[in-house]
C-alpha positions in Angstrom: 102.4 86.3 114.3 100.9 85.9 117.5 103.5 86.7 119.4 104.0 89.7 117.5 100.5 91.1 118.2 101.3 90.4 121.7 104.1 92.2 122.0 102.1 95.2 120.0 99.5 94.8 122.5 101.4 95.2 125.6 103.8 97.9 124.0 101.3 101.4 125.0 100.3 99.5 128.6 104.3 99.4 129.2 104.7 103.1 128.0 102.2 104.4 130.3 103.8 102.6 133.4 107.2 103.8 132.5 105.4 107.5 132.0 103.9 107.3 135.6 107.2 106.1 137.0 109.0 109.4 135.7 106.4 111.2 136.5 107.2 110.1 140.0 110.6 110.4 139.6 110.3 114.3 138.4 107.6 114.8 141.7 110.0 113.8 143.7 112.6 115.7 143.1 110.4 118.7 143.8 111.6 120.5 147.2 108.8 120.6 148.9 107.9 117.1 148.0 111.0 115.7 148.5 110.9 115.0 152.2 107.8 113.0 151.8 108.2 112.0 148.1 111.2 109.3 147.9 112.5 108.7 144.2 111.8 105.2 143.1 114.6 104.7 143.3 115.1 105.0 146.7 111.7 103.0 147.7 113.5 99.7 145.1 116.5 100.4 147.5 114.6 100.0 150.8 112.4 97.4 149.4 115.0 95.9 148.4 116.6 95.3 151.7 113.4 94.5 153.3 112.6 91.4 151.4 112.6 89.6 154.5 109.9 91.6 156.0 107.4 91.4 153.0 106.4 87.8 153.2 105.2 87.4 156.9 103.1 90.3 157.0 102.1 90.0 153.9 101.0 85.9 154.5 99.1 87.4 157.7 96.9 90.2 156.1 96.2 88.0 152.6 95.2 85.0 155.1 92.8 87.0 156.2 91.8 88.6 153.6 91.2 85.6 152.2 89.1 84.3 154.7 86.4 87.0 154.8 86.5 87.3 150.9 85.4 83.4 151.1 83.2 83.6 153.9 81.4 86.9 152.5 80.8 85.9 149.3 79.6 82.7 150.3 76.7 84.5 152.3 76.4 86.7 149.9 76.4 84.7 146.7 74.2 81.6 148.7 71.7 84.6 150.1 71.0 85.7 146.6 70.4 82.3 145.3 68.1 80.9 147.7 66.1 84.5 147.8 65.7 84.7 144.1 62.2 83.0 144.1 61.1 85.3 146.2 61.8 89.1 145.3 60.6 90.6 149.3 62.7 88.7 150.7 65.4 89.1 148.0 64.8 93.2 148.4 65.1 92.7 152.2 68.9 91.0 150.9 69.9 93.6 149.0 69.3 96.4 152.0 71.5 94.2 154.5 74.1 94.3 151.8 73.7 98.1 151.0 73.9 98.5 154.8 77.2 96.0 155.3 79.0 98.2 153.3 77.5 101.3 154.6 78.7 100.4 158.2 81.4 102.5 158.7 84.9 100.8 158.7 86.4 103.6 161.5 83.4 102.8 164.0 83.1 99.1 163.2 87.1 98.3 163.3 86.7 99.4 167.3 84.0 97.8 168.5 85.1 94.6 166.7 88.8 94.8 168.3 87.1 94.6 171.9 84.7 92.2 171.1 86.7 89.8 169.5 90.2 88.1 169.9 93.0 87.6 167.3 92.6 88.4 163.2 88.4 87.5 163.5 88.0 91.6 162.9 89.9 91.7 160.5 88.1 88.5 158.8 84.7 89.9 160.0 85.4 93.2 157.8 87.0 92.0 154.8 84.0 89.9 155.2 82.0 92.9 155.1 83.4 94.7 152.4 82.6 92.1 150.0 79.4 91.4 150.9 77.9 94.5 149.0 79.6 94.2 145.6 78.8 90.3 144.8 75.5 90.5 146.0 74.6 93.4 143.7 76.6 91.7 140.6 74.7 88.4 141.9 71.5 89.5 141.8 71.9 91.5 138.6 73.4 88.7 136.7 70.3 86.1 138.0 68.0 88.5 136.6 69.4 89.3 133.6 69.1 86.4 131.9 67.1 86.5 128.7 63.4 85.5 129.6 62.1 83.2 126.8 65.0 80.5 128.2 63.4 80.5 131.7 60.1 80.3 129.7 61.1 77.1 128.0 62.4 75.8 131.2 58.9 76.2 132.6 57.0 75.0 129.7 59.1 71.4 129.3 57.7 70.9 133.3 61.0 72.3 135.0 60.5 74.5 138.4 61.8 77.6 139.1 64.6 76.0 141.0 65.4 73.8 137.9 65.6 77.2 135.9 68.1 79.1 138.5 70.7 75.9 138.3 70.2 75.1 134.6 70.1 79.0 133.0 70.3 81.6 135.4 73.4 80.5 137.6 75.6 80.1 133.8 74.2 83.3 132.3 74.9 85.1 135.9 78.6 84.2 135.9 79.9 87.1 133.6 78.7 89.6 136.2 79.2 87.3 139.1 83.0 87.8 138.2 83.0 91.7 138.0 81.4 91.6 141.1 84.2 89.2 142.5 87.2 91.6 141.0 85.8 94.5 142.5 85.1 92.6 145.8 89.1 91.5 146.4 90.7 94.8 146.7 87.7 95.2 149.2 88.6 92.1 151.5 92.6 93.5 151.6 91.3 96.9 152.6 88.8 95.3 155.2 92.1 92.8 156.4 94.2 95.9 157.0 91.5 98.2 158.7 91.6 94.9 161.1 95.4 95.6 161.2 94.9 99.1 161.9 92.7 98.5 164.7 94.3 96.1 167.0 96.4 93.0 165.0 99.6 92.2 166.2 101.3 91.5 162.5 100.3 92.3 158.9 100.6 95.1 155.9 98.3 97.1 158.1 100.5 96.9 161.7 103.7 97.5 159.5 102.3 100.7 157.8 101.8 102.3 161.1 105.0 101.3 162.1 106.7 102.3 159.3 104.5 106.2 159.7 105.2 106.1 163.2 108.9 106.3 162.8 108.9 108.3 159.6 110.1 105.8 157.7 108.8 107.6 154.4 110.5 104.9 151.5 109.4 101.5 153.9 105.3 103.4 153.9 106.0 103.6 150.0 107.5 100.4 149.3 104.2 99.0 151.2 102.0 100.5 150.0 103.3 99.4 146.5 103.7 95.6 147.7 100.1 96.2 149.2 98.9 97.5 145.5 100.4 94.5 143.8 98.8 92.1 145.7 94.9 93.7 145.1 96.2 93.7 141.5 96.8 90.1 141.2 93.9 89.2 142.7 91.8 91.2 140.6 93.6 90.0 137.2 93.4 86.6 138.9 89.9 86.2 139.0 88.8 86.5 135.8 91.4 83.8 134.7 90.8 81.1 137.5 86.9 81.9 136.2 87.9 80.9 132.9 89.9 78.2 133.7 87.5 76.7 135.8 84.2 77.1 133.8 86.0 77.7 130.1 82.0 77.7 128.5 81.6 80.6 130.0 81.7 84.0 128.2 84.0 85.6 131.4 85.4 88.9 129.2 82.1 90.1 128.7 81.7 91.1 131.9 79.1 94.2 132.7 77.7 95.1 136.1 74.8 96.0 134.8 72.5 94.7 132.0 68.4 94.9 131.5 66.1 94.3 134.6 64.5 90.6 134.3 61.5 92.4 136.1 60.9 95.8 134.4 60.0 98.8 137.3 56.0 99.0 137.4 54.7 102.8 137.0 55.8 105.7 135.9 57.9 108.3 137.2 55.1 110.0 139.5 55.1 106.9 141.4 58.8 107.3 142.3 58.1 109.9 145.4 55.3 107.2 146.7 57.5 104.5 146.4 60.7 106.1 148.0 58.5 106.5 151.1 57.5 103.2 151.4 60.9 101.8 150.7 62.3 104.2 153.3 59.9 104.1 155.9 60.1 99.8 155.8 64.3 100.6 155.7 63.9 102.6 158.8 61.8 100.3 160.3 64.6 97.1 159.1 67.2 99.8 160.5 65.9 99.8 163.8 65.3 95.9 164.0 68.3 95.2 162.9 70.4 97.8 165.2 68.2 96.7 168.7 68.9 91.9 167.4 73.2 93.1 166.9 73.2 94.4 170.2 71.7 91.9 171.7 74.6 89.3 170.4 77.8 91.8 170.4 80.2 90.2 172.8 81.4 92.7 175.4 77.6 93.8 176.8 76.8 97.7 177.8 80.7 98.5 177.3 80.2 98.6 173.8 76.8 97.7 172.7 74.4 100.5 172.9 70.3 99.9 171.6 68.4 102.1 170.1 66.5 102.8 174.0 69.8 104.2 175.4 71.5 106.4 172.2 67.6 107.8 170.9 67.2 109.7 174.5 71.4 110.9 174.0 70.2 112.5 170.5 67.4 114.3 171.7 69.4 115.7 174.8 70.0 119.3 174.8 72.3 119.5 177.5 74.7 116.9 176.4 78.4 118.0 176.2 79.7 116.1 173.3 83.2 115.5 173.9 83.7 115.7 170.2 83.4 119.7 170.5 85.4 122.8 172.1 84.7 122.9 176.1 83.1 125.9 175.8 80.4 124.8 173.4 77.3 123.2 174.5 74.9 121.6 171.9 72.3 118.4 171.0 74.2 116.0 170.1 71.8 115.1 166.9 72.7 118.5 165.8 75.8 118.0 165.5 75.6 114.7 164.0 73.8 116.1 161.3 76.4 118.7 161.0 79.2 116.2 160.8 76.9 114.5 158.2 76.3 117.2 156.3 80.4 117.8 156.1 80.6 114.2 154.9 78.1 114.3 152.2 79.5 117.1 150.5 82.7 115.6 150.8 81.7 112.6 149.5 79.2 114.1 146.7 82.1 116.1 145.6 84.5 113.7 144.3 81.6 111.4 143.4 80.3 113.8 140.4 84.0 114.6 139.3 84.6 110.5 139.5 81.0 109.8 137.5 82.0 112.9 135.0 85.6 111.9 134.1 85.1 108.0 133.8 82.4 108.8 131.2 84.4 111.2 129.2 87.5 108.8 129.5 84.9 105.6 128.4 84.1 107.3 125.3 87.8 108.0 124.4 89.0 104.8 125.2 86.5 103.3 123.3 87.3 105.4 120.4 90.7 105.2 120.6 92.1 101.8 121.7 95.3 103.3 122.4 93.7 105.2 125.2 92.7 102.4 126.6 95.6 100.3 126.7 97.2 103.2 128.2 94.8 104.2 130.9 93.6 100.9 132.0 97.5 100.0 133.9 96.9 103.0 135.7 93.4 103.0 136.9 93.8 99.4 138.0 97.2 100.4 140.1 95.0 103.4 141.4 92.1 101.0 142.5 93.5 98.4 143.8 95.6 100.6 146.6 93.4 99.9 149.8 92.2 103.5 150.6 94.1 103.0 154.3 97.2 102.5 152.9 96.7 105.4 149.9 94.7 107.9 151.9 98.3 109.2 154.5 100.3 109.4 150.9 97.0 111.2 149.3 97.2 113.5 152.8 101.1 114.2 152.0 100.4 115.0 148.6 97.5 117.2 148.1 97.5 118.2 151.9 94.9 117.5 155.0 91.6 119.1 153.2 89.0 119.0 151.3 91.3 118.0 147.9 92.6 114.8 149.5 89.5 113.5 149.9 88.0 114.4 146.4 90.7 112.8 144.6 90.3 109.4 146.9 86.6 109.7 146.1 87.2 110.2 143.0 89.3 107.0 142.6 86.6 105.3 144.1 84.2 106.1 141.5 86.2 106.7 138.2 87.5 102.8 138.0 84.2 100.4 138.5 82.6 103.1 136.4 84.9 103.3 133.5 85.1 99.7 133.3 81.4 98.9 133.1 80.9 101.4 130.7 83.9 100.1 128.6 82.6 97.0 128.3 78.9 97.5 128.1 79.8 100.0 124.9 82.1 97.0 123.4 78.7 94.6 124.0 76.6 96.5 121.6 75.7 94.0 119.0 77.0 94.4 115.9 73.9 94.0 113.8 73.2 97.2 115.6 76.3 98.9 114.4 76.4 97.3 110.7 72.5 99.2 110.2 74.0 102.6 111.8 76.9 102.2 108.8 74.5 101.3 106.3 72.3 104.2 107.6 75.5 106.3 106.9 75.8 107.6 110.5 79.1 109.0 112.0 81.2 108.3 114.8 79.5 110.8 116.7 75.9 109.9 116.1 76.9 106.6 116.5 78.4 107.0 120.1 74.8 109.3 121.3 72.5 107.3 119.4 73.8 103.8 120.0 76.2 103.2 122.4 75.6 105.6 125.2 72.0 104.1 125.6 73.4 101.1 125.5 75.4 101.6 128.0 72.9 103.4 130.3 72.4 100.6 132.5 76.0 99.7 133.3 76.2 103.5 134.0 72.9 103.4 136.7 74.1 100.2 137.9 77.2 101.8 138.7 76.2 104.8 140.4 74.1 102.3 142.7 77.5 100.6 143.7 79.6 103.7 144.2 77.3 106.0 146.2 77.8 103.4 149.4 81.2 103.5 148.8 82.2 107.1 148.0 80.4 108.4 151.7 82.8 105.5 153.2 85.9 106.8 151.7 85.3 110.2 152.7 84.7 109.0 156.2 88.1 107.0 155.8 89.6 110.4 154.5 88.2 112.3 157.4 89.7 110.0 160.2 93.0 109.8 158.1 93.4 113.1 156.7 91.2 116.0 157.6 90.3 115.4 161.2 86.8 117.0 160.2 83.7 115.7 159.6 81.9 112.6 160.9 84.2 110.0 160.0 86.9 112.6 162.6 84.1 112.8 165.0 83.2 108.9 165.9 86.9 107.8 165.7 87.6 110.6 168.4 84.3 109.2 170.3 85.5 106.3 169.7 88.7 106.3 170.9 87.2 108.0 174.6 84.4 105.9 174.4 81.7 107.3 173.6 79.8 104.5 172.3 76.4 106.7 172.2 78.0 108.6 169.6 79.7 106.0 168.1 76.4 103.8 167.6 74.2 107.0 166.9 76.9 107.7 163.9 76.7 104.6 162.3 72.5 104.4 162.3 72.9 107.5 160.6 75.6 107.0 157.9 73.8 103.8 157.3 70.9 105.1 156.6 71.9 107.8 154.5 73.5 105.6 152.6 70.3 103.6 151.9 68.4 106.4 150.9 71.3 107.2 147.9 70.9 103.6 147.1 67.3 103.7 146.7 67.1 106.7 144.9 69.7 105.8 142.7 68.1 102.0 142.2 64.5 103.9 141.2 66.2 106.0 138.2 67.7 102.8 137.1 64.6 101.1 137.5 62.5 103.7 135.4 65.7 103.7 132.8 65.5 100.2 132.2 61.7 100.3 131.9 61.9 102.7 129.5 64.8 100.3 127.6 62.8 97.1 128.0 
């Protein structure tokens, strides 16, 4: 019987993969798609024969990968821990992770490959990328825990300490693992950006070989060999979790669950609070930006303080070399115009990612079916590192403003469809057995009982993706489009224009604080108004 129902069970999952394959298939026998669109068969062929080329560079890039998904979430995870008594300093945590994955990648990956020697870039930003993710689940899962246990921890003469290792580290481990799955296609991408950038072997060096000499069915075959290997770490996870720590309840995973500490206030507080959460962010910004360039290996070549690049802004006579010859203009100006590009780039695809992952979270929910068919698909789609998807995305929907909205929109849809998935499946059933009794429909149901529910997965979510959606559109813009200011700093960049360079990433960074404050103050008011 069993394995009949698992054979049942994996029946509409191996439908939907053999549907996508012939969708392929059909694609690519399309004229004008069939100089950049090999058949799968053709990409089997050549992968085939390069079986021998597969395991070294892919033993490079998952070594490390490996290393900065250790290392990160080490920081991250020990960071969180030790700050949790203390909720300034714990705030002050969560910015420097908001801003590690805020750095942008294409201005980083540069400045890294001069200042340091061998794969410690690429190590530095998968180190990086995964710093954001577990923190967030981390801190999320700590403070989630159900109150009256820390209470009885306190009362039988335990300190706060004794209530972290004996209830809140356990109860944090369901999230702590959502965080991790989304955090290891995060460390391959940061691995192969390192590639990208200067390594000498690895998936990374061998897809820009493999473009270089238009060698269309090797870029497919690795960016498929790339994909399998984020997807077995992200199925991984969850299973070495449960192997390791089998009490814990590791399927009922949710990034996002009710605040431990409910928001203070009401909602005409928000503006008042924003400032002074931004104004001490600016202020952190500027500390932080004036100690890294203070320690960056390679001095005034590539390290440039806030003293030297503020003056460059506020220049009207500087000729960017990021513009015509014949066009003269403040280089803040046109940051802000590059920004403004990006943003609306981003904030495109973001909406359409948010919209569609809801709808698609209802239906899956409804119809189980659905979801054994879509979840293949949207984990295949996720776990391609955006490096490696973004030149076929660019062949595909062409070098504009589509490319990037469907990469965005990757971005966003998966996390989000799987929090809400599972934050719907964790109503309790009490709940739903009084809705039946009550004799309330499917419909009513769903807008009365599981959407709220689900409410906080869905704000936590948004907090997560805002961050990264404005850095895959930069990643877009350098790969694809050639516009916008993830185009501009990889051209200063790559002439050295550092004041640019460092001016661009204070900027993005900060941007993408302010999303994640705003979005963290509606969740905060959400949950108060849940609690």
């Amino acid at each position: 019987m069993r394995v009949r129902n698992a054979v049942r069970r994996s029946v509409v999952p191996l439908l939907s993969v053999v549907f996508l394959v012939a969708v392929w298939w059909l694609l690519s026998g399309l004229d004008r798609l069939e100089s950049v669109l090999p058949s799968p068969l053709e990409v089997v062929r050549q992968m085939r024969e390069d079986l021998d080329y597969y395991p070294r560079n892919a033993g490079v890039t998952i070594s490390t990968a490996l290393q900065g998904f250790l290392w990160g979430n080490a920081i991250a995870i020990g960071l969180v821990v030790l700050t949790l008594p203390f909720r300034r300093a714990q705030a002050l945590i969560e910015r420097v992770a908001v801003g590690a994955v805020a750095l942008p990648l294409i201005a980083v990956a540069p400045v890294l490959a001069i200042a340091f020697q061998g794969d410690t870039p690429g190590v530095i930003l998968a180190a990086q990328a995964v710093i954001f993710p577990t923190t967030v689940a981390a801190i999320l899962g700590l403070r989630s825990v159900d109150r009256s246990s820390v209470e009885i921890v306190r009362a039988a003469g335990g300190s706060s300490w004794t209530a972290i290792r004996k209830v809140r580290i356990p109860a944090a481990i369901p999230q702590l693992v959502a965080g991790l799955q989304i955090a290891a296609p995060s460390a391959i991408l940061g691995a192969i950006i390192g590639e990208y950038m200067g390594g000498t072997q690895g998936l990374g060096v061998a897809m820009i070989q493999a473009q270089g000499s238009f060698q269309v069915e090797r870029v497919w075959g690795l960016a498929l060999v790339t994909t399998a290997i984020a997807a077995v770490a992200y199925a991984a996870i969850p299973l070495l979790a449960h192997l390791a720590l089998p009490w814990s309840r590791v399927r009922a995973t949710v990034l996002g669950a009710r605040a431990d500490h409910a928001a203070t206030g009401g909602w005409r507080q928000v503006p008042l609070r924003l400032v002074v959460v931004l104004t001490g962010t600016a202020v952190s910004v500027l500390a932080v930006w004036w100690a890294a360039v203070q320690v960056i290996p390679g001095g005034e070549y590539v390290a440039r303080g806030p003293g030297t690049v503020l003056p460059y802004l506020t220049s009207e006579t500087t000729q960017l070399i990021t513009t015509s010859d014949d066009q003269r203009s403040s280089a803040l100006g046109y940051l802000a115009e590059m920004l403004g590009r990006t943003v609306f780039d981003a904030g495109i695809g973001f909406v359409i990612g948010l919209l569609a992952a809801v709808v698609m979270a209802v239906l899956a929910f409804q119809w189980p079916f659905v979801d054994k068919a879509l979840m293949p698909v949207s984990i295949a789609l996720r776990s391609v590192p955006i490096v490696a998807a973004m030149p076929l995305l660019a062949i595909v929907f062409g070098r504009g403003l589509l490319a990037i909205t469907v990469l965005v929109t990757i971005m966003t849809f998966f996390p989000t469809l799987v929090n809400l998935l599972v934050a719907m499946r964790a109503v309790p059933a009490s709940a739903t057995d009084l809705f039946a009794a009550a004799g309330a429909g499917r419909v009513t149901t769903l807008r009365k009982l599981y959407l709220p529910h689900s409410l906080p997965a869905l704000l936590a979510s948004i907090k997560v993706a805002l961050p990264l959606s404005i850095g895959a559109a930069m990643v877009a813009e350098w790969l694809a489009t050639g516009n916008g200011l993830g185009a501009a700093m990889t051209v200063a960049a790559t002439v050295s224009d550092y004041n640019f360079v460092w001016a661009g990433v204070v900027v993005v960074l900060f941007a993408s604080l302010v999303a994640y404050h705003v979005a963290a103050q509606l969740e905060q008011q959400a949950l108060k108004r849940m609690s």
